[in-house]
C-alpha positions as a Markdown table, in Angstrom:
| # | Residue | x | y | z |
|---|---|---|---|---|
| 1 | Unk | 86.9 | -31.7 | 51.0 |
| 2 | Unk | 90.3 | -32.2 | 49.5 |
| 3 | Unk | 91.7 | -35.9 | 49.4 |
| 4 | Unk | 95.8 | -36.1 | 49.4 |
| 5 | Unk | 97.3 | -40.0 | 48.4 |
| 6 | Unk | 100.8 | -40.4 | 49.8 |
| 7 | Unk | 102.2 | -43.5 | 48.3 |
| 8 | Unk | 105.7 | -45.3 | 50.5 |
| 9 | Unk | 108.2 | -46.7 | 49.5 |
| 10 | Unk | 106.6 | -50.1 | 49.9 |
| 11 | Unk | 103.9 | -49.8 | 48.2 |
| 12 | Unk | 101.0 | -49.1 | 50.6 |
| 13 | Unk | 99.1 | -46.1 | 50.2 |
| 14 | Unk | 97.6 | -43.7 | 53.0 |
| 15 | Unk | 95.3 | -41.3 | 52.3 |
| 16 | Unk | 94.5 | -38.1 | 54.2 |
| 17 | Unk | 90.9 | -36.4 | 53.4 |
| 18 | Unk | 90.8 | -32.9 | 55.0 |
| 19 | Unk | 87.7 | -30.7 | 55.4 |
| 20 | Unk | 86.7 | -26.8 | 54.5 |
| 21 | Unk | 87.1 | -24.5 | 57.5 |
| 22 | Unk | 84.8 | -22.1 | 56.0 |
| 23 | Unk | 81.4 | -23.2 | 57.2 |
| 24 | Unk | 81.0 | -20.8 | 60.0 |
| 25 | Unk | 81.7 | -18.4 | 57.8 |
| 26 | Unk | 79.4 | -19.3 | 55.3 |
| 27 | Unk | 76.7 | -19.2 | 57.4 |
| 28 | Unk | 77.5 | -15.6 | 58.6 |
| 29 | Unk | 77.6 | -14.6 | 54.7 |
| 30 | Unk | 73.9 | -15.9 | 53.9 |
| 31 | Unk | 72.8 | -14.6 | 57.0 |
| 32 | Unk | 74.3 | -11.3 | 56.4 |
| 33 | Unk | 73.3 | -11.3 | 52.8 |
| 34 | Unk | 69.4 | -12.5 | 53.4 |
| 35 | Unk | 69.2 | -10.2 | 56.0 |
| 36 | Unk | 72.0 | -7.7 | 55.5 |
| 37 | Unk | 70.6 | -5.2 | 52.9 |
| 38 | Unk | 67.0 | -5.3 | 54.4 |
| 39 | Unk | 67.9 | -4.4 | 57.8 |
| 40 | Unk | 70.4 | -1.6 | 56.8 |
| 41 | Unk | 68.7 | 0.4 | 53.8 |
| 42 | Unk | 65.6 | 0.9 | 52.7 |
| 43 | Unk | 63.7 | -0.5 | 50.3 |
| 44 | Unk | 64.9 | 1.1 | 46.7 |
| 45 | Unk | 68.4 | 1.2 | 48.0 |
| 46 | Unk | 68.1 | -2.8 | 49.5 |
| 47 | Unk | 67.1 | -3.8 | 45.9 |
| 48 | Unk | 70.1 | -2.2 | 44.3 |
| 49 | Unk | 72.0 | -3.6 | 47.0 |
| 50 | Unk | 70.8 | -7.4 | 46.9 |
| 51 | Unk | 71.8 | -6.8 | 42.8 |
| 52 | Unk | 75.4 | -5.6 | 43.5 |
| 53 | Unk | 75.8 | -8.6 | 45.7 |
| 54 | Unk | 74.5 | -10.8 | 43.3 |
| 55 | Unk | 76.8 | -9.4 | 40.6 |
| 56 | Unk | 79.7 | -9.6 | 42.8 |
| 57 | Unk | 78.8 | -13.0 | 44.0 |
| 58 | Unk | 78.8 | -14.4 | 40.2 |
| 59 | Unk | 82.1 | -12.8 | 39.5 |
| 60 | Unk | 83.6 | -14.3 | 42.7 |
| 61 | Unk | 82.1 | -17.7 | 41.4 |
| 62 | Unk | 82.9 | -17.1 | 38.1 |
| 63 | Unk | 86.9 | -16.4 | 39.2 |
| 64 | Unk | 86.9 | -19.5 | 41.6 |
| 65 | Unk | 85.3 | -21.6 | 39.1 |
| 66 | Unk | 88.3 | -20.2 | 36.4 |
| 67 | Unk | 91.3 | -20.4 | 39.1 |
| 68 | Unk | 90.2 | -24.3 | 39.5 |
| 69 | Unk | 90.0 | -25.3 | 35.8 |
| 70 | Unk | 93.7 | -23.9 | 35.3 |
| 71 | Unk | 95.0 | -25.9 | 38.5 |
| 72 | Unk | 93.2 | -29.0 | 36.9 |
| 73 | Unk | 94.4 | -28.7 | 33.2 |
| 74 | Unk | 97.3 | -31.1 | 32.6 |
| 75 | Unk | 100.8 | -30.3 | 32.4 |
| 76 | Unk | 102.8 | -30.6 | 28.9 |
| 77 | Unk | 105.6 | -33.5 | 29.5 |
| 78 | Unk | 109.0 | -31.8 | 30.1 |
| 79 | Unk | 110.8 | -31.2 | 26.8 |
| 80 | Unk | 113.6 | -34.0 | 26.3 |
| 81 | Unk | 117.3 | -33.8 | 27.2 |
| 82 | Unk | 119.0 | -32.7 | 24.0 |
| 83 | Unk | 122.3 | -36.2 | 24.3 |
| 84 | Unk | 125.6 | -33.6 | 23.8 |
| 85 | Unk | 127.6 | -33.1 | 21.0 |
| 86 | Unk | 129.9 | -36.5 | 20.0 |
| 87 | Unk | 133.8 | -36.2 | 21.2 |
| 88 | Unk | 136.0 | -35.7 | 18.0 |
């Protein structure tokens, strides 16, 4: 769920909390993945299969969980305005 604060002019602030539209499709995914493999090859070849997802599931995580520390670290202040030169 991502949460947005508008502040006005005045003072008031509204906030607007908006949710993930990714639940159906996460449901498809585990059922696919529980059942996916299984159904489709047999059983050697389901086992090596369940593994590459697994693998590729960590690395998905693993780049999600990477993309949202970088968007969260803070932001150096803006380097000052250098005042010009004095008028001779």
């Amino acid at each position: 769920m991502r949460t947005t604060r508008i502040t006005g002019p005045d003072g008031r602030v509204t906030v607007i909390q908006t949710r993930s539209r990714c639940g159906c499709l996460t449901a498809f995914l585990a059922v696919f993945v529980v059942a996916g493999p299984a159904a489709l090859f047999p059983g050697p070849l389901a086992v090596a299969a369940y593994v590459a997802l697994g693998v590729i599931t960590t690395l998905a995580c693993i780049g999600w969980l990477l993309q949202n520390r970088r968007q969260a670290a803070p932001q150096p202040p803006p380097a000052p305005v250098a005042p010009p030169p004095p008028l001779p």
